[in-house]
C-alpha beads as a LAMMPS data file, in Angstrom:
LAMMPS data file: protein, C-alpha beads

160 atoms
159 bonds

1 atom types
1 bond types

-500.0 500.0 xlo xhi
-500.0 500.0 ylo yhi
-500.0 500.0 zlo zhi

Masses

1 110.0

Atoms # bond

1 1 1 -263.690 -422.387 -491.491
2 1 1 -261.201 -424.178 -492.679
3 1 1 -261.382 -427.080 -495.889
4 1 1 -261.794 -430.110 -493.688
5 1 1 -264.829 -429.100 -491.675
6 1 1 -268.439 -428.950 -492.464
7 1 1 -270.655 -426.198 -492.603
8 1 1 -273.682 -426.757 -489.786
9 1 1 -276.465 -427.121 -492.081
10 1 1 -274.681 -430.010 -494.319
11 1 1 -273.413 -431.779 -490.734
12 1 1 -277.206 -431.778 -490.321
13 1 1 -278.531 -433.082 -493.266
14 1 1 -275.478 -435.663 -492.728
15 1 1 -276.996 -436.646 -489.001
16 1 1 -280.733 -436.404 -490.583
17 1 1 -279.545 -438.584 -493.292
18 1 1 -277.973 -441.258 -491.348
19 1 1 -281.005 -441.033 -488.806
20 1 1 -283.266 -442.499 -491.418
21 1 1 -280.405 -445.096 -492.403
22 1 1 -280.626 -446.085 -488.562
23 1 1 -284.210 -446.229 -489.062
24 1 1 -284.587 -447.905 -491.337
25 1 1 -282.169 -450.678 -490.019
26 1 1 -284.255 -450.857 -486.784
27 1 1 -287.494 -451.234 -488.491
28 1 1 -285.772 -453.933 -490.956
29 1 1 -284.085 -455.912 -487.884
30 1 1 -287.545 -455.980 -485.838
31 1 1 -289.345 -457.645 -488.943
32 1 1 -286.857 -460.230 -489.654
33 1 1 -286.944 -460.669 -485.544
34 1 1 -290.995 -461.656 -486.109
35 1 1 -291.592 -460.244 -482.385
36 1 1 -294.639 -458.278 -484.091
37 1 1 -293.113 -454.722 -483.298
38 1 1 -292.163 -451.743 -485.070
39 1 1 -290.248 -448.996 -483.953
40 1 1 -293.575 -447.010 -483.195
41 1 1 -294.774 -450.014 -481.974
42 1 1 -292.007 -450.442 -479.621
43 1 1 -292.506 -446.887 -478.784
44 1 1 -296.672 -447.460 -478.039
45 1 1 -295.430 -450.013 -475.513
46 1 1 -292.915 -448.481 -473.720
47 1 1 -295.436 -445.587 -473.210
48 1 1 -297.820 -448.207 -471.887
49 1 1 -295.621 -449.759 -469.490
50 1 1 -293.992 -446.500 -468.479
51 1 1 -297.683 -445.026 -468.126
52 1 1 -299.484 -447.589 -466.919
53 1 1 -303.313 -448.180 -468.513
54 1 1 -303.709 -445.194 -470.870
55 1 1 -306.564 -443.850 -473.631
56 1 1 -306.108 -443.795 -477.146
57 1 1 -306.427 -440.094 -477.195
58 1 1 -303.807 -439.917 -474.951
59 1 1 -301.426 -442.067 -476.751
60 1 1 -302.260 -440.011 -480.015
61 1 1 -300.961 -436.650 -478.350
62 1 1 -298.078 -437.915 -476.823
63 1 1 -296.769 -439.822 -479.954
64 1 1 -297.733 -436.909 -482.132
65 1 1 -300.002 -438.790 -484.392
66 1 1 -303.323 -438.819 -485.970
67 1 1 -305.098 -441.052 -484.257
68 1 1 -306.292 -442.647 -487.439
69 1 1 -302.679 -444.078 -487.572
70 1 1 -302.689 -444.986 -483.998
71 1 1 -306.413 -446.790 -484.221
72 1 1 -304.572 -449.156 -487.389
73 1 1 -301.258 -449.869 -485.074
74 1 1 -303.704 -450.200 -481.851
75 1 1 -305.550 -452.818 -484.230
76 1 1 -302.480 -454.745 -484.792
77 1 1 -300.660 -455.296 -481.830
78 1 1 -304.508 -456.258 -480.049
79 1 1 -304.467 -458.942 -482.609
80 1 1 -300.912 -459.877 -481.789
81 1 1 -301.947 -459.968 -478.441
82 1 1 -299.399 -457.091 -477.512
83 1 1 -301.644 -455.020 -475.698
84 1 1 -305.103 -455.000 -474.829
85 1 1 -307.944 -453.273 -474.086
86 1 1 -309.198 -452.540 -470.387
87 1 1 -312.355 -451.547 -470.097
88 1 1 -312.796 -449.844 -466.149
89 1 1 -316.338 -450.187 -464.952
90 1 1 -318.574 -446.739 -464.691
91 1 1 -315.945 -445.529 -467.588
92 1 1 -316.883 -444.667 -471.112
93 1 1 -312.889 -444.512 -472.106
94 1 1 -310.991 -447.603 -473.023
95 1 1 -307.693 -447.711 -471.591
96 1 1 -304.676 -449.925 -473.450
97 1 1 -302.768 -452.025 -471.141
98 1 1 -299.536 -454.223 -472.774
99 1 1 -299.987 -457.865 -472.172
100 1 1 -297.484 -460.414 -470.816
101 1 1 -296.484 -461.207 -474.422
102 1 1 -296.102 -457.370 -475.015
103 1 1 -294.163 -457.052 -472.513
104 1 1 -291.597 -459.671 -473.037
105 1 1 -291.689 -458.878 -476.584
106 1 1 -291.080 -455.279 -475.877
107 1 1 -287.424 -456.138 -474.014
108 1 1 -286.278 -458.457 -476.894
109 1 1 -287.158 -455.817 -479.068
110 1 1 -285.041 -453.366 -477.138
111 1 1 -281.749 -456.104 -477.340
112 1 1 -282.584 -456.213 -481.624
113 1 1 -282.369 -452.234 -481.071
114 1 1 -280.061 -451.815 -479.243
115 1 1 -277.345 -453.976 -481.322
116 1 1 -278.303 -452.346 -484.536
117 1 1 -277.604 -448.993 -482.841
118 1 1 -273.922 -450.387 -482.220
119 1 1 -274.118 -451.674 -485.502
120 1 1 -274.857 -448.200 -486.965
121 1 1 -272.465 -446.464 -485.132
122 1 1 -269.717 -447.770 -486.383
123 1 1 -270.110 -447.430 -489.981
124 1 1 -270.798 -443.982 -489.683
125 1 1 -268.012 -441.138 -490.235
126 1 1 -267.226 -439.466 -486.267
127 1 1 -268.979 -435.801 -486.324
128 1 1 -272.187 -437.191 -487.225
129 1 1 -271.830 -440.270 -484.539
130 1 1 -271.074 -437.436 -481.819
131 1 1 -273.955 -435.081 -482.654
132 1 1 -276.722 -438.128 -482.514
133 1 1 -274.926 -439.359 -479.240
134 1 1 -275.551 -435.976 -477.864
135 1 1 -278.783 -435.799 -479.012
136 1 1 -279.654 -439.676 -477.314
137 1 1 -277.727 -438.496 -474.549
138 1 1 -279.933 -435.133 -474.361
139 1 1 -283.159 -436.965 -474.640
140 1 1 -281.869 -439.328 -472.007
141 1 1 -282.202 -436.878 -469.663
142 1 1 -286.215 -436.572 -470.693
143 1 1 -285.382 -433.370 -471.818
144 1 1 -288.025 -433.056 -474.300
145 1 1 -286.054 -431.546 -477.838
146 1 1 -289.066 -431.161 -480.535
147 1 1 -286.535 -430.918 -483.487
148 1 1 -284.374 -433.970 -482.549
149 1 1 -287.802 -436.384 -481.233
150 1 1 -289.375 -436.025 -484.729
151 1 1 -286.626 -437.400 -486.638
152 1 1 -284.057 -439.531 -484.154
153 1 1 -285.566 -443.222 -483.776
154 1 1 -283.430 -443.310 -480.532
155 1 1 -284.607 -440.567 -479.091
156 1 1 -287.278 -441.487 -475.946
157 1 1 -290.319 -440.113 -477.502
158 1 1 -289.354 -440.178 -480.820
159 1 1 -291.919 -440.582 -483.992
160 1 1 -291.192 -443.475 -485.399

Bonds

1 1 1 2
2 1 2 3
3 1 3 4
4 1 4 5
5 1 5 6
6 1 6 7
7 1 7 8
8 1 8 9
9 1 9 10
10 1 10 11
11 1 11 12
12 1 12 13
13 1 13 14
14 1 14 15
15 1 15 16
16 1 16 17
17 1 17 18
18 1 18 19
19 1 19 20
20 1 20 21
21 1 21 22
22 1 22 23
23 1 23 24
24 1 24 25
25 1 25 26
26 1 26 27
27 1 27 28
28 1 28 29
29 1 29 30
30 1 30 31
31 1 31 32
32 1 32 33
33 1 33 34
34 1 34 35
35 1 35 36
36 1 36 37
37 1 37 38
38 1 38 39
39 1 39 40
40 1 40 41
41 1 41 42
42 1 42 43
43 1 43 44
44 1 44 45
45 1 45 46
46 1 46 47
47 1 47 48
48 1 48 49
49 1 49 50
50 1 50 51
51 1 51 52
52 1 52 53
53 1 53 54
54 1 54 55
55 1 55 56
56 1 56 57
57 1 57 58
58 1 58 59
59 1 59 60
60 1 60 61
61 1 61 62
62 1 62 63
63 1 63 64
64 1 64 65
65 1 65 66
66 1 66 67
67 1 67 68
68 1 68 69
69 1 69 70
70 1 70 71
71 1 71 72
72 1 72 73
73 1 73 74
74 1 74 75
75 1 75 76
76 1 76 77
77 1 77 78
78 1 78 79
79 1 79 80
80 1 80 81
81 1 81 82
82 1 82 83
83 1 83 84
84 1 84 85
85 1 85 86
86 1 86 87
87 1 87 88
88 1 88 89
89 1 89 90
90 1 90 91
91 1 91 92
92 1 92 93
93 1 93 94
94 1 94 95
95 1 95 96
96 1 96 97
97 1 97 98
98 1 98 99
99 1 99 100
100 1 100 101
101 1 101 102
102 1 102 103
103 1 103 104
104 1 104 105
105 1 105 106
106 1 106 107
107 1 107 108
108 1 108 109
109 1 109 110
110 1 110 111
111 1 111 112
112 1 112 113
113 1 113 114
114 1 114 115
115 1 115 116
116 1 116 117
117 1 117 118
118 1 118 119
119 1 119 120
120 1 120 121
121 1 121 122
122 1 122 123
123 1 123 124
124 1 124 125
125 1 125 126
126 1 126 127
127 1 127 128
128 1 128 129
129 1 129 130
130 1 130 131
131 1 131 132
132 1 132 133
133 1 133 134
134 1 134 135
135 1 135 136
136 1 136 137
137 1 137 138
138 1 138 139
139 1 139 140
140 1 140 141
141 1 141 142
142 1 142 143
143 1 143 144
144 1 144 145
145 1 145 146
146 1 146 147
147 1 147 148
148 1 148 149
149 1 149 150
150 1 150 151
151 1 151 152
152 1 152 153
153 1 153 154
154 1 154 155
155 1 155 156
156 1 156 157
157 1 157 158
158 1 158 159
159 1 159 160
């Protein structure tokens, strides 16, 4: 290996490193954008829309969260009138359902996103900006990558 190049493990504390910078940008551009969205949030709603009416239980597992944390978020995007609930007659279950507000929201928020993203990538050094474009590339697909949706913010499914 020669002196120039990076041993794997530092490249991915590098790409880790910069994922929470990017994070951390997204989640500071959606506040100042007062759309009422968070990057989970923004992630709750495209699992709505993609989904269609859905339980809280379900939404729990397929974020990975407790769904202590998703009953507070669930709380604050019903009083934003983000989402809502849908109650279907002869059911016990609640289903969510995103609103027209949500759903409008939920594009702009995708434009803040997606300029921050362009933002990011071009402060940051070229072998980390090609491993996180393979790995947004990679998730893309809907290849599901536990290691990469737990960390990346930009990854579809990711925990944010």
């Amino acid at each position: 290996m020669g002196g120039g190049e990076l041993k794997r493990g530092e490249l991915l504390g590098r790409v880790i490193r910069a994922s929470v910078q990017l994070q951390a940008s997204l989640e500071a551009a959606l506040q100042a954008s007062q759309l009422g969205l968070t990057p989970l949030g923004v992630e709750v709603v495209r699992l709505l829309l993609e989904r269609g009416p859905t339980t809280r239980a379900v939404l729990a597992r397929l974020l990975g969260i407790q769904p202590q944390t998703l009953g507070r978020l669930v709380r604050q995007l019903t009083r934003r009138r983000l989402i809502e609930k849908d109650l279907v007659a002869g059911r016990r279950e609640v289903f969510l359902v995103v609103t027209p507000v949500g759903h409008s929201r939920f594009r702009a928020a995708l434009v803040i996103m997606e300029e921050q993203q362009e933002l990011w990538f071009k402060g940051v050094p070229a072998p980390e900006r090609a491993l996180v474009q393979s790995i947004i590339e990679f998730g893309a697909e809907g290849v599901q990558w536990e290691a990469a949706r737990r960390w990346h913010p930009l990854y579809r499914g990711a925990m944010l």
